[in-house]
The first five atom37 places (N, CA, C, CB, O) and aatype in JSON, in Angstrom:
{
  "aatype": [20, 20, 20, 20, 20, 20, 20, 20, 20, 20, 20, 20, 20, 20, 20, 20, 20, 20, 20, 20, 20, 20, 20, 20, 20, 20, 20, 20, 20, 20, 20, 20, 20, 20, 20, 20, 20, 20, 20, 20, 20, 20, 20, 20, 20, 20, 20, 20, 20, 20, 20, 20, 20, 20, 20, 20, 20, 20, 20, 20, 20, 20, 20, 20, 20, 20, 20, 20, 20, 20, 20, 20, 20, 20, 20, 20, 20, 20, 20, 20],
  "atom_mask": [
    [1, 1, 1, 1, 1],
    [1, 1, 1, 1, 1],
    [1, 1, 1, 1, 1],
    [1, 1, 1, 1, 1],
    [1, 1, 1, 1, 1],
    [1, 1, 1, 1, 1],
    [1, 1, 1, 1, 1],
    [1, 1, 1, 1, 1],
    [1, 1, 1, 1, 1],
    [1, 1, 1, 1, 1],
    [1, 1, 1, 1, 1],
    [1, 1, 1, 1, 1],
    [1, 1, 1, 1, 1],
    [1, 1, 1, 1, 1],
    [1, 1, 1, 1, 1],
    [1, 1, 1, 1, 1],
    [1, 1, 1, 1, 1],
    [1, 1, 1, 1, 1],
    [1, 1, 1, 1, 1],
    [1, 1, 1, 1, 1],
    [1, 1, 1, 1, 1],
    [1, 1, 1, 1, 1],
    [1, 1, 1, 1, 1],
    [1, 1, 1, 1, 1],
    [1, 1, 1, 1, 1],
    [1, 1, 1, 1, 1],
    [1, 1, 1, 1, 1],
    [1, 1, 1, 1, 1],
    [1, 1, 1, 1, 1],
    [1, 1, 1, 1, 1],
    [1, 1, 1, 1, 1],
    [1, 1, 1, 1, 1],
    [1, 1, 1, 1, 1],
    [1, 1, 1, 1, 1],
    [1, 1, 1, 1, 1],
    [1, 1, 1, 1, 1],
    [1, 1, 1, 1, 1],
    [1, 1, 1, 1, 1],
    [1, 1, 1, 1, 1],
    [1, 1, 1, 1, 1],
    [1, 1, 1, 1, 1],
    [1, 1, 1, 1, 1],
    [1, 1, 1, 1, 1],
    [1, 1, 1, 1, 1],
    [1, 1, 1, 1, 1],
    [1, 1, 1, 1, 1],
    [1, 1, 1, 1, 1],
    [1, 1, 1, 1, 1],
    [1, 1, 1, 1, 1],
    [1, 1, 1, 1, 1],
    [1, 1, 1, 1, 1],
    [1, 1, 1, 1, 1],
    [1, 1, 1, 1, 1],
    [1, 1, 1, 1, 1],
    [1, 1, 1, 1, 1],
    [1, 1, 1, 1, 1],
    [1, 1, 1, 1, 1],
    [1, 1, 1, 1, 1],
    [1, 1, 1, 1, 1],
    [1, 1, 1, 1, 1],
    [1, 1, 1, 1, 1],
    [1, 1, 1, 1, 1],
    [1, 1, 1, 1, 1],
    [1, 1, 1, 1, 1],
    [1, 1, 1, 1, 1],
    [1, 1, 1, 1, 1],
    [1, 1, 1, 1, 1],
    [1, 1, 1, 1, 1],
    [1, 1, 1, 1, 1],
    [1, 1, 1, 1, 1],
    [1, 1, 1, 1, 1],
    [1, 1, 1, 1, 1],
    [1, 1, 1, 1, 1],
    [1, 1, 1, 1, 1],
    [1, 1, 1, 1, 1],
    [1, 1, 1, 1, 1],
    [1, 1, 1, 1, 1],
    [1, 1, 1, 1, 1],
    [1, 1, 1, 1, 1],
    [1, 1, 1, 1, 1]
  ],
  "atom_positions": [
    [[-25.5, -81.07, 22.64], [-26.63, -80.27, 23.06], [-26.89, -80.52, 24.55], [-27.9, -80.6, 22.21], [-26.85, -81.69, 24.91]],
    [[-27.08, -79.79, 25.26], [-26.81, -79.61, 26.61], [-28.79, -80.3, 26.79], [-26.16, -77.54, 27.19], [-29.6, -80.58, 25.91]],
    [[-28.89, -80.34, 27.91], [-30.14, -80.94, 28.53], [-31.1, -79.55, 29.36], [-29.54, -82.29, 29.77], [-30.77, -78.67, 30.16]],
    [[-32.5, -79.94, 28.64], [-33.37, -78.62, 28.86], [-33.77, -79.33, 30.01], [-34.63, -78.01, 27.71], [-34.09, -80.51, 30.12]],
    [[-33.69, -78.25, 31.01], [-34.45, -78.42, 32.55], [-36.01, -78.13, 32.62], [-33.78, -77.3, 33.66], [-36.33, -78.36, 31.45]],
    [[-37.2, -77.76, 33.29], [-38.33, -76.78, 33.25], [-38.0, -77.51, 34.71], [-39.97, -76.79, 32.15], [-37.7, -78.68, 34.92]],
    [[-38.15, -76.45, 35.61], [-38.46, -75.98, 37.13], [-39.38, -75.42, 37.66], [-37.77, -75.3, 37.57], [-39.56, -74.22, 37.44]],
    [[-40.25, -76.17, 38.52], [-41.59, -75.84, 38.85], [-41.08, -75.32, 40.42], [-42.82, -77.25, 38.7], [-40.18, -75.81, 41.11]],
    [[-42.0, -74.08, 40.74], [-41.98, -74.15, 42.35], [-43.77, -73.62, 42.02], [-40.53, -72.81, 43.51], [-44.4, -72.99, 41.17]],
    [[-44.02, -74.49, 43.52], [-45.71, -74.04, 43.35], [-45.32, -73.6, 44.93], [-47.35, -75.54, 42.93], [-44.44, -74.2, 45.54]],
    [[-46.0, -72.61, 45.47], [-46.16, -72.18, 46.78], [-47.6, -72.83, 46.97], [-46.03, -70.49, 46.99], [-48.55, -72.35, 46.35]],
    [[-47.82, -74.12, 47.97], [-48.56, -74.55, 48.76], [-49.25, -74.21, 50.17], [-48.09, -75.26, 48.77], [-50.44, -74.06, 50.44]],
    [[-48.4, -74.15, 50.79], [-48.96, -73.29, 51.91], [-49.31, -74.76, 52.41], [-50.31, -71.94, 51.62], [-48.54, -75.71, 52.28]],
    [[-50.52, -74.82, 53.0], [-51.55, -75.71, 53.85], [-52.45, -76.28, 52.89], [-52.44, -74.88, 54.99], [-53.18, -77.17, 53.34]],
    [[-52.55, -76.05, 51.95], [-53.39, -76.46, 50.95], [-52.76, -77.63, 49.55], [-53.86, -75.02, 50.42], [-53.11, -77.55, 48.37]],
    [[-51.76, -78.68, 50.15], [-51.36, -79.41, 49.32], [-52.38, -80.45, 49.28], [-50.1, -79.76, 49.55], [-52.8, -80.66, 50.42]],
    [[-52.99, -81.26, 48.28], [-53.81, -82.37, 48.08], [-52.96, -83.12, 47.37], [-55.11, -82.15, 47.43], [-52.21, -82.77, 46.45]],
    [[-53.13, -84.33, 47.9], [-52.83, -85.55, 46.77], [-53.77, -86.89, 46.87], [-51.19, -86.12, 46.97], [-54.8, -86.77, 47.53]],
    [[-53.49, -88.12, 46.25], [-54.28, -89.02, 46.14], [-53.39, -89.9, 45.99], [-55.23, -88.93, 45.28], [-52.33, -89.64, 45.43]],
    [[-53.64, -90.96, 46.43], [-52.54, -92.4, 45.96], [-54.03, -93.55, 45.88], [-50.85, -93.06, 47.74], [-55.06, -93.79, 46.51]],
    [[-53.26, -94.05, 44.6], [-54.38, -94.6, 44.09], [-53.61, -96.07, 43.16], [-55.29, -93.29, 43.09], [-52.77, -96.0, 42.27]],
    [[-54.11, -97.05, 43.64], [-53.38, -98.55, 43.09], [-54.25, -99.36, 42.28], [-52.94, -99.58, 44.31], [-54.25, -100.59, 42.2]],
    [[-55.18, -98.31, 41.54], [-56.26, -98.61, 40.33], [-57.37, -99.57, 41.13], [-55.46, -99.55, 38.79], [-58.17, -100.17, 40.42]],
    [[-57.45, -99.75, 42.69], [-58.55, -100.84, 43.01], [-59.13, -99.61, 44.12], [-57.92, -102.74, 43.75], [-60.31, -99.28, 44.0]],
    [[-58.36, -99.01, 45.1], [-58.56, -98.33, 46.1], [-57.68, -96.77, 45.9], [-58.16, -99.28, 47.32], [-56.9, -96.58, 44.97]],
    [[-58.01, -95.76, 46.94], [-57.7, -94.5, 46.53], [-57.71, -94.14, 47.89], [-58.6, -93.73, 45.49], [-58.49, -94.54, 48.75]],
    [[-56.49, -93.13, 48.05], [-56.47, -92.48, 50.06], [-56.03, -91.39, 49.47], [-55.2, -93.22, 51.67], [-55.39, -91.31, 48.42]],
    [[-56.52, -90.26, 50.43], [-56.24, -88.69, 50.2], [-55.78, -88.32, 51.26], [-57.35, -87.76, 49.85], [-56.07, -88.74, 52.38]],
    [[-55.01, -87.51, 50.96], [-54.03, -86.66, 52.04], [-54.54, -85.16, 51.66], [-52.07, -86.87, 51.76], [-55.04, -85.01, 50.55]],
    [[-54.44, -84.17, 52.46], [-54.73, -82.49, 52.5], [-53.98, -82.11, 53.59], [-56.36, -81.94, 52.73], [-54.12, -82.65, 54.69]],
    [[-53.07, -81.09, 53.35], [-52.12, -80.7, 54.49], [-50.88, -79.95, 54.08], [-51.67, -81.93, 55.23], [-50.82, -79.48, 52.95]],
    [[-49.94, -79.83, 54.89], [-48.55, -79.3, 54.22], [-47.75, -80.39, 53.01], [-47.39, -79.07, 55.61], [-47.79, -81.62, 52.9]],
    [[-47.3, -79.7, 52.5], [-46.42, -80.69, 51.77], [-45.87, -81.75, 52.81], [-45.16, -79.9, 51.01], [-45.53, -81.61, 53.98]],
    [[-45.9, -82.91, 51.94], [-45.26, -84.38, 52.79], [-43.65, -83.9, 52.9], [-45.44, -86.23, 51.65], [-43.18, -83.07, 52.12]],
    [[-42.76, -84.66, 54.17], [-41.8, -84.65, 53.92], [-40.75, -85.51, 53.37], [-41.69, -84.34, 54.56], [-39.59, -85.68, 53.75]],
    [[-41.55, -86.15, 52.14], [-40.6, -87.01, 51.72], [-40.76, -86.73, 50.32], [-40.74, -88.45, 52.16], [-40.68, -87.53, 49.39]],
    [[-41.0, -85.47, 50.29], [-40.53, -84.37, 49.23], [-39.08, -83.79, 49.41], [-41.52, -83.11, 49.3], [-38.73, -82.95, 50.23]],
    [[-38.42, -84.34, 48.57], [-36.54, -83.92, 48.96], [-36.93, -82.15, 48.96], [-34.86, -84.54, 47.14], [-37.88, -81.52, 48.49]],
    [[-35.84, -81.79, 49.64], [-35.33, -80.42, 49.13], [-36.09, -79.66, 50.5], [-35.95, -79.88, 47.25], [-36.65, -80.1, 51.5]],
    [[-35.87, -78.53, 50.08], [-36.25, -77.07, 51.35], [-37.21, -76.96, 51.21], [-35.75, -75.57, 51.37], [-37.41, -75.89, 50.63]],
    [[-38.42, -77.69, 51.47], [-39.79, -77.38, 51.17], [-40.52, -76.61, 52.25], [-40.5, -78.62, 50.9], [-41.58, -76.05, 51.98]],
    [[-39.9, -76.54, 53.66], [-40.93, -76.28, 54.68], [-42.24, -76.31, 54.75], [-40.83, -75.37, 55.0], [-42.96, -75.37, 55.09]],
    [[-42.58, -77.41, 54.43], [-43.81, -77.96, 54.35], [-44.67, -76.99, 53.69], [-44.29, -78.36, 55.63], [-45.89, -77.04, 53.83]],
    [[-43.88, -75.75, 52.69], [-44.78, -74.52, 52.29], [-45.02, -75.25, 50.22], [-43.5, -72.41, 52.63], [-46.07, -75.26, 49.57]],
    [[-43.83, -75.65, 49.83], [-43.53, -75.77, 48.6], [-43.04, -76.88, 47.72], [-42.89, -75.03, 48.55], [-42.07, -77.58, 48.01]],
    [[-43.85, -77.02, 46.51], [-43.13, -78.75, 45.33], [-42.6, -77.79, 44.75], [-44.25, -80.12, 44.04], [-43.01, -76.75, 44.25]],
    [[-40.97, -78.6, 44.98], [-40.34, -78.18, 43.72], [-40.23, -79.56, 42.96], [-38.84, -77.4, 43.95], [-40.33, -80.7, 43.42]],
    [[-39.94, -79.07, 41.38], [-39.46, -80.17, 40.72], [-39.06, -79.65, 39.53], [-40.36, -81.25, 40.57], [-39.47, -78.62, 39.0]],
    [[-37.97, -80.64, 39.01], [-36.97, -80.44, 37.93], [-37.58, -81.69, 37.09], [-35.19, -80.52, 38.42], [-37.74, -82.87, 37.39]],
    [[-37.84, -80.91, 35.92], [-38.52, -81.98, 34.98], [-37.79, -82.0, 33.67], [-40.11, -81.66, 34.69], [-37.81, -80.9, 33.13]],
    [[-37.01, -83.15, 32.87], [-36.54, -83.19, 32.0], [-37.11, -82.94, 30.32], [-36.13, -84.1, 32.35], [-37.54, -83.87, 29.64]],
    [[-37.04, -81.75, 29.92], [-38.0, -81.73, 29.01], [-38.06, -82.51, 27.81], [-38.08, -80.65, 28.71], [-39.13, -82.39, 27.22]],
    [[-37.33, -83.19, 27.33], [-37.17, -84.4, 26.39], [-37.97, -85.36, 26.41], [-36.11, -84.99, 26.49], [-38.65, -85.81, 25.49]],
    [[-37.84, -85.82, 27.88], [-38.49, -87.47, 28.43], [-39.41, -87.04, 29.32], [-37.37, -88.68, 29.3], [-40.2, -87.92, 29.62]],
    [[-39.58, -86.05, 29.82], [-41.27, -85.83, 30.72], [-40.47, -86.41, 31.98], [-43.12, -87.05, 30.09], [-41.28, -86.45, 32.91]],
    [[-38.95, -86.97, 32.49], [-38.83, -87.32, 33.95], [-38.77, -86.46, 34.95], [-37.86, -87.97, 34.17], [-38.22, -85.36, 34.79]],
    [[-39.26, -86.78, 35.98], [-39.2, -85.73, 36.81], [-37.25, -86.12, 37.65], [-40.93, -85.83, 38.04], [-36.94, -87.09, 38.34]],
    [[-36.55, -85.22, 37.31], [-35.19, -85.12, 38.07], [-34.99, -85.27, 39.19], [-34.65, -84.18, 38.02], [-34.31, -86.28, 39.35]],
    [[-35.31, -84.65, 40.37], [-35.28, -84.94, 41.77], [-36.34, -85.44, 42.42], [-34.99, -83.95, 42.4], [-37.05, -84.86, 43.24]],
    [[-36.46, -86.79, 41.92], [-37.28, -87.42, 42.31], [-36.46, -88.44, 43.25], [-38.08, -87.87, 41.23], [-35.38, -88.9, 42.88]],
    [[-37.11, -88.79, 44.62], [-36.92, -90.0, 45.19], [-37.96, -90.93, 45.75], [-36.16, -89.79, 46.04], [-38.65, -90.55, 46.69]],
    [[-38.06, -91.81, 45.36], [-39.51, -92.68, 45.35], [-39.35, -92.76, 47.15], [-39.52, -94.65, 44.23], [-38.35, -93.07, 47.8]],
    [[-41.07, -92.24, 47.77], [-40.92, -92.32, 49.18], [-41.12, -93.64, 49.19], [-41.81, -91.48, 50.1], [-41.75, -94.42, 48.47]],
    [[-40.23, -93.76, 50.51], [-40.58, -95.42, 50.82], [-41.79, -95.74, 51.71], [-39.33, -96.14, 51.62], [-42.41, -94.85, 52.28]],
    [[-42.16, -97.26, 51.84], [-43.78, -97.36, 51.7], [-44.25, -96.49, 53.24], [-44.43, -99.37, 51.64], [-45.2, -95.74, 53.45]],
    [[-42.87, -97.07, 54.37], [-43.61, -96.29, 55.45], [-43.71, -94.91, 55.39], [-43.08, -96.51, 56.65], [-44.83, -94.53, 55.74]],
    [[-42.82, -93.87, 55.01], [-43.57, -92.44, 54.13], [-44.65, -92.17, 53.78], [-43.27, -92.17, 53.05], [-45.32, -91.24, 54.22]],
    [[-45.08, -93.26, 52.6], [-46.11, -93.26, 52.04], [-47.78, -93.31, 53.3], [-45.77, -94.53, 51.01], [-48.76, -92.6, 53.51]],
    [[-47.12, -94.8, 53.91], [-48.12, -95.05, 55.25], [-48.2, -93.79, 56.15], [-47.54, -96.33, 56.27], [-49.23, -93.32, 56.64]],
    [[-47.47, -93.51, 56.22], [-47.69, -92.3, 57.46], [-48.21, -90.97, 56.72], [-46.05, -91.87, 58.38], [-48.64, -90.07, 57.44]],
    [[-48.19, -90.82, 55.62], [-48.87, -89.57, 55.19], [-50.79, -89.88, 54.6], [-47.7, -88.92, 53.75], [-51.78, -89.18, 54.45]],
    [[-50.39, -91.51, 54.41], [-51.97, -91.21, 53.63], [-52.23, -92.71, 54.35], [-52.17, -91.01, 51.38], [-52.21, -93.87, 53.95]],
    [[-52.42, -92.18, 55.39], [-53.63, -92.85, 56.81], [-54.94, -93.57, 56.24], [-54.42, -91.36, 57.94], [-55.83, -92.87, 55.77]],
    [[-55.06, -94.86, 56.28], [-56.54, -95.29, 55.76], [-57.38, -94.94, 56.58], [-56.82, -96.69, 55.53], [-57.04, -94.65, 57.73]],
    [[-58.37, -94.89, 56.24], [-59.6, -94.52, 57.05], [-59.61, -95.21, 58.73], [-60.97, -95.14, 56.11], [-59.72, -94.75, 59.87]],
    [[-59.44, -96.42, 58.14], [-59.63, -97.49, 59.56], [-58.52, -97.25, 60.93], [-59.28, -99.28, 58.96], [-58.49, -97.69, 62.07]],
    [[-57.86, -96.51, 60.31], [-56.33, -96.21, 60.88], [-56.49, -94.38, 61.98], [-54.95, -96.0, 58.95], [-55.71, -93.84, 62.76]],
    [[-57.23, -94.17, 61.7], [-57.97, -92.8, 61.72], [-59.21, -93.08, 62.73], [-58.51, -92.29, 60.09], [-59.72, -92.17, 63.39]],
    [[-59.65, -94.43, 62.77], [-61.17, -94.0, 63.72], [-60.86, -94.62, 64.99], [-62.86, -94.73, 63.11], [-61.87, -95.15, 65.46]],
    [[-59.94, -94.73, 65.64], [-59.59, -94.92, 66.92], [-59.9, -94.4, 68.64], [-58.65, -94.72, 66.66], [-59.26, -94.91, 69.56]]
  ]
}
């Protein structure tokens, strides 16, 4: 039995939100898609390939932390 895909494209635009959150503290980002979203996103679009069996998301690559740092700026980092 071959492997069921589901493929998301969301058109974002300027209006991507996210949150990273380490269950003590929480930082928000609003903006184009990050670029450490693989693939042709032009900062317009998430794609993702999600394995429908196991709920994994397929083209996933975990951003690394400075990615992470440079998209979701702490506050303190910001009032300069």
């Amino acid at each position: 039995m071959s492997k069921k895909i589901l493929r998301i494209m969301a058109k974002c635009a300027d209006r991507f939100t996210a949150t990273l959150s380490d269950g003590k503290t929480s930082r928000e980002y609003s903006g184009y898609v990050p670029s450490f979203f693989r693939g042709q996103h032009y900062g317009d679009n998430v794609q993702l390939e999600i394995d429908v069996a196991t709920g994994q998301i397929l083209n996933w690559t975990p951003p690394t932390q400075a990615e992470l740092d440079e998209v979701f700026e702490s506050e303190d980092d910001t009032e300069e």
